[in-house]
DORO-898660 format. One record per residue (C-alpha): x, y, z; residue in three letters. Coordinates in steps of 0.25 Angstrom, whole numbers, plus 5000, padded with zeros to 4 digits. Each point is the difference from the previous one (the first is absolute). Layout:
N
XYZALA
...
***
This chain:
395
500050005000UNK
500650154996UNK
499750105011UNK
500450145000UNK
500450105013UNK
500150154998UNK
501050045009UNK
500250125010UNK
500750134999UNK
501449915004UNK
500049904988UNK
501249965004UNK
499449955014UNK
498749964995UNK
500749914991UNK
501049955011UNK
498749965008UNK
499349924989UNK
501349934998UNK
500249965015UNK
498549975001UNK
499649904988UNK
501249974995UNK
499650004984UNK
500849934991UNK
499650094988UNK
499950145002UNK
499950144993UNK
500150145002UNK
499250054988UNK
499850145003UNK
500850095013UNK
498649955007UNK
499649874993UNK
500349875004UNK
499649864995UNK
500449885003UNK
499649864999UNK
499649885012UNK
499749865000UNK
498850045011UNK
498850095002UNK
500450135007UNK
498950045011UNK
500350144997UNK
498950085009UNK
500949935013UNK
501450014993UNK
499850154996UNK
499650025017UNK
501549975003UNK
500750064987UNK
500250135004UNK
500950034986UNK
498749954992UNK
498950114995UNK
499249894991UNK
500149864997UNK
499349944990UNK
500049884987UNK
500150014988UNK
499049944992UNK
500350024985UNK
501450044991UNK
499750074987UNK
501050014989UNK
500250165001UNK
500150014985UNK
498349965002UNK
499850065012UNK
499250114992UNK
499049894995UNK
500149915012UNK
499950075012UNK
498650035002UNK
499749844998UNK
501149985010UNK
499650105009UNK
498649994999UNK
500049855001UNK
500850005012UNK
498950125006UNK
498649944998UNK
500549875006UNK
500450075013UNK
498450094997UNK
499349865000UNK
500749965014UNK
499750135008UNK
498549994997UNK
499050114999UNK
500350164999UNK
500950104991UNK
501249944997UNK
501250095003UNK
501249984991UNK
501450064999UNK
501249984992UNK
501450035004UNK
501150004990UNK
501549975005UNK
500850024987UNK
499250134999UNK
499950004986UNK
498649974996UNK
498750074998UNK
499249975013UNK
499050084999UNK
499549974987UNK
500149845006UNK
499250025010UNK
499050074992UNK
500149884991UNK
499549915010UNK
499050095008UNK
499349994984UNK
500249845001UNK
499450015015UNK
498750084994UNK
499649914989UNK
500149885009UNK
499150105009UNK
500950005011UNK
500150125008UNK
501550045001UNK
500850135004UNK
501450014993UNK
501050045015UNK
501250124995UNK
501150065008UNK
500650125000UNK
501449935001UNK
500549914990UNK
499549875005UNK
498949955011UNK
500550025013UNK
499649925011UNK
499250095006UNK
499350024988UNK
499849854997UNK
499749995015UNK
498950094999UNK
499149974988UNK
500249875006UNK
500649934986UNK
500649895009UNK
498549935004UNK
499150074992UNK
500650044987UNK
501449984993UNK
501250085000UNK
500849954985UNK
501450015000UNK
501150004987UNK
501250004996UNK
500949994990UNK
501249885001UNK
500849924988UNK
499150054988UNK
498749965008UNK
499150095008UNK
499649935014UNK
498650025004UNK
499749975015UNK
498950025012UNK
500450065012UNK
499649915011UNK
500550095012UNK
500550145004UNK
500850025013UNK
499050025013UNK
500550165001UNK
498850025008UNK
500749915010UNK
501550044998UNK
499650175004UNK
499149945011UNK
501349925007UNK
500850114996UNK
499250135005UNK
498949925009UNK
500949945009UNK
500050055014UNK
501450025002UNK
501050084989UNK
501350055002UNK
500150094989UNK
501250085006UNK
500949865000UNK
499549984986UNK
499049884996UNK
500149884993UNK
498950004989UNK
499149875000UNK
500349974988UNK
501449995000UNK
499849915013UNK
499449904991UNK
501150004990UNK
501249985009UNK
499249885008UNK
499749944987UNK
501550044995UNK
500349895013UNK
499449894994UNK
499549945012UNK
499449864998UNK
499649985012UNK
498950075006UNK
500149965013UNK
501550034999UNK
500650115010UNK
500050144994UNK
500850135007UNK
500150135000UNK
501150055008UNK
499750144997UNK
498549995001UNK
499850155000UNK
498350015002UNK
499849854993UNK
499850014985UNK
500849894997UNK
499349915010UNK
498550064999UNK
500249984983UNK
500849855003UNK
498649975010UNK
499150024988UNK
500949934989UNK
499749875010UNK
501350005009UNK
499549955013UNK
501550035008UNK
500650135002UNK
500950075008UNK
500450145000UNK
500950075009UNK
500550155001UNK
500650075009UNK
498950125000UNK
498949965013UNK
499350104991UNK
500149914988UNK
499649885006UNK
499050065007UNK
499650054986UNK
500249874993UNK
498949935009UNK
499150094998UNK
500149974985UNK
500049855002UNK
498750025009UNK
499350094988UNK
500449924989UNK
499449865009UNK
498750095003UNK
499950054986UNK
500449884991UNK
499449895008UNK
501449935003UNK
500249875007UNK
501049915004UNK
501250094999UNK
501050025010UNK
500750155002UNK
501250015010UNK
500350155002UNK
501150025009UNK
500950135003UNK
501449954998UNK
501250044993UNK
500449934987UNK
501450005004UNK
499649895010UNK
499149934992UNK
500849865002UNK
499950025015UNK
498449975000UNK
499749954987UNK
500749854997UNK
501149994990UNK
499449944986UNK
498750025004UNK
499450094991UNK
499549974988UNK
500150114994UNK
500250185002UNK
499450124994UNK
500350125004UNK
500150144998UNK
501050085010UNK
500150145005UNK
500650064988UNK
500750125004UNK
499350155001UNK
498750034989UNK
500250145001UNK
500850125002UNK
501350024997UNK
500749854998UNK
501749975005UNK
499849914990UNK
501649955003UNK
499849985016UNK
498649954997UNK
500349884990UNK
501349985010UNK
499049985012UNK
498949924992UNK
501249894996UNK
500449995014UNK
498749975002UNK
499649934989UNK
501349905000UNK
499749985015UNK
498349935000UNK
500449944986UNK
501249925008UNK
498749975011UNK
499149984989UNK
501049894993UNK
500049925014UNK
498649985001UNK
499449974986UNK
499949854996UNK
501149964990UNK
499350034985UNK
499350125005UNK
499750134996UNK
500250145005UNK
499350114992UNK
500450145005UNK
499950154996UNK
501550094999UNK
499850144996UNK
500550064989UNK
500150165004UNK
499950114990UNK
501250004990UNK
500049845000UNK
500849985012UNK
499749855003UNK
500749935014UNK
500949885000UNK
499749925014UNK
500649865001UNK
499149904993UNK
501349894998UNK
499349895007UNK
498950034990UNK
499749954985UNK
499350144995UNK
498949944992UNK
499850044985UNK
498650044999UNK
499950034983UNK
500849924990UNK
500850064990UNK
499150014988UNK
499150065009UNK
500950095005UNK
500550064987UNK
498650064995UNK
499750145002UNK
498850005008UNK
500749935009UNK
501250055003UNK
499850145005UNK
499449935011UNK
501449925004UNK
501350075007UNK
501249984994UNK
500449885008UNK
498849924996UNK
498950035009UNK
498550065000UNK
499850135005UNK
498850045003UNK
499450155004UNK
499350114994UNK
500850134992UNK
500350115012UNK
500149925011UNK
501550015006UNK
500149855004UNK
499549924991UNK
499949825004UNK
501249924996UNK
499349845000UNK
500949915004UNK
499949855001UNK
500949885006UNK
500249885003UNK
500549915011UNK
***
């Protein structure tokens, strides 16, 4: 089966993510947002795109026209693939969008097209636009295309144009609700955004759900309230901060009330990472995600005595962190990269740094503007003056 994913405002991370999650054997990266890929099994994607948090829309695709007919075929193809989906969501006007990835073709004389089709088979339909160049999920979300109409997605690939269904958009109802709803924010120690919480546990590749997750610098708990939802059922987090454990528990203790969840276990304690192997058995964890203090977010920055301070640092819980993670294991962890790209070197040597794009994807342009010279993803928004270094490693 051909599925494809349209990725985040990181392509680079988004892509990392789908990697370390299905594992494809067969993958392209069509267009800088346009993935497709092909799996030997059904994808349940309404569940998969919960814990995706590079993924805006997954769907499959249904037909492959040869481009040089796409004049003449696509409104069979697409209308084929739209009244099959009208017949299934019953009675009522029959919304339809269509969103086209290689940005090239005339949407909105297609969708007329079809909305003329729809009338003289005397069904009711409405043809969904956008002002942006393709549905977002917002929109798709709203006119509801998933259950109760169709969102039609191509694009063009090896002298064929794809022509897909969207079969989810990313919950970012939910994603803003975690994010601003949440009882305790710390927005003067900076916040981990949800999504990217998802992406670094799933950059971990944890098999084992039951399996021992921590966050040594567990801040106010996004790592751990994100990990609760994706069906981890054993956390620890620690920090040094009262205030940040007090914070985290409240979070754990929300997210539980909110989101119904059973059956996990959160540790919080206050205790400093340096000591970590002094409570916590040695190759015992089974895996670490974690994002640390990363230096001042404002103001004038000593970026010299700053990036000396955070290695010391750094080098120190990484040495912690080594004795207590199971052998095989992972560790993913944010560095800051500060304002001039000044990256910091703490001691990974007992680690393997994991690789989390292969070459050939590495050397298209949509991908690396997103990677730092020494081969990581960086993450961040323009302006900011520390942007997210992701750094994965292996026991």
């Amino acid at each position: 089966m051909k599925y494809f994913f349209i990725l985040g405002n990181n392509p680079a991370l988004s892509l990392a993510e789908i990697l370390a999650v299905l594992k494809p054997k067969y993958y392209h990266l069509l267009e800088r947002d346009f993935l497709v890929m092909e799996v030997d099994i059904e994808i349940d994607a309404p569940k998969l795109i919960k814990r995706m948090g590079g993924v805006i829309k997954i769907g499959e695709i249904k037909d492959e026209i040869k481009e040089s007919n796409f004049q003449k075929k696509s409104l069979e193809s697409s209308f084929k693939i739209a009244l099959l989906k009208s017949k299934s969501v019953g009675s009522g006007k029959f919304n339809f969008g269509i969103s086209d990835y290689s940005r090239h073709f005339n949407i909105q004389k297609l969708g007329l097209k079809l909305k003329n089709e729809f009338k003289k088979r005397q069904i009711s339909s409405r043809f969904v636009t956008s002002r942006e160049e393709n549905l977002t999920s917002v929109v798709v979300e709203q006119n509801k295309l998933i259950k109760k109409g169709i969102e039609i997605i191509l694009v063009s690939f090896n002298g064929k144009v794809l022509v897909g269904e969207t079969l989810a958009v990313q919950p970012f109802k939910s994603l803003s609700y975690r994010d601003f709803g949440r009882p305790a924010r710390d927005d003067k120690s900076g916040m981990l955004p949800p999504k990217l919480a998802q992406a670094m546990i799933n950059l971990a590749e944890l098999q084992d759900n039951e399996g021992l997750l921590l966050d040594p610098f567990c801040g106010s708990g996004t790592i751990l309230t994100e990990a609760m939802l994706m069906d981890y059922r054993n956390l620890f987090g620690l920090d040094s901060s009262f205030k940040a454990i007090q914070d985290s528990r409240r979070n754990v203790d929300w997210i539980k009330e909110q989101y119904e969840v059973q059956n996990t276990k959160v540790k919080l304690v206050v205790k400093n990472v340096l000591d970590l192997s002094k409570f916590i058995k040695v190759n015992s964890v089974s895996v670490i995600v974690t994002e640390p203090y990363l230096g001042p977010q404002r103001g004038k920055i000593e970026f010299d005595l700053v990036i000396k301070e955070l290695e010391e640092l750094y080098s120190k819980a990484l040495t912690e962190c080594y004795k207590v993670l199971i052998p095989g294991a992972r560790m993913v962890m944010v560095w800051p990269v500060f304002y001039g790209n000044k990256f910091i070197n703490p001691d990974i040597s007992k680690f393997i740094k994991i690789e989390l794009l292969p070459e050939r994807m590495l050397k298209k342009e949509e991908i690396k503007k997103f990677i730092s010279p020494r081969g990581s993803i960086i993450y961040g928004r323009q302006g900011q003056k520390v942007f997210r270094e992701i750094i994965v490693l292996e026991k």
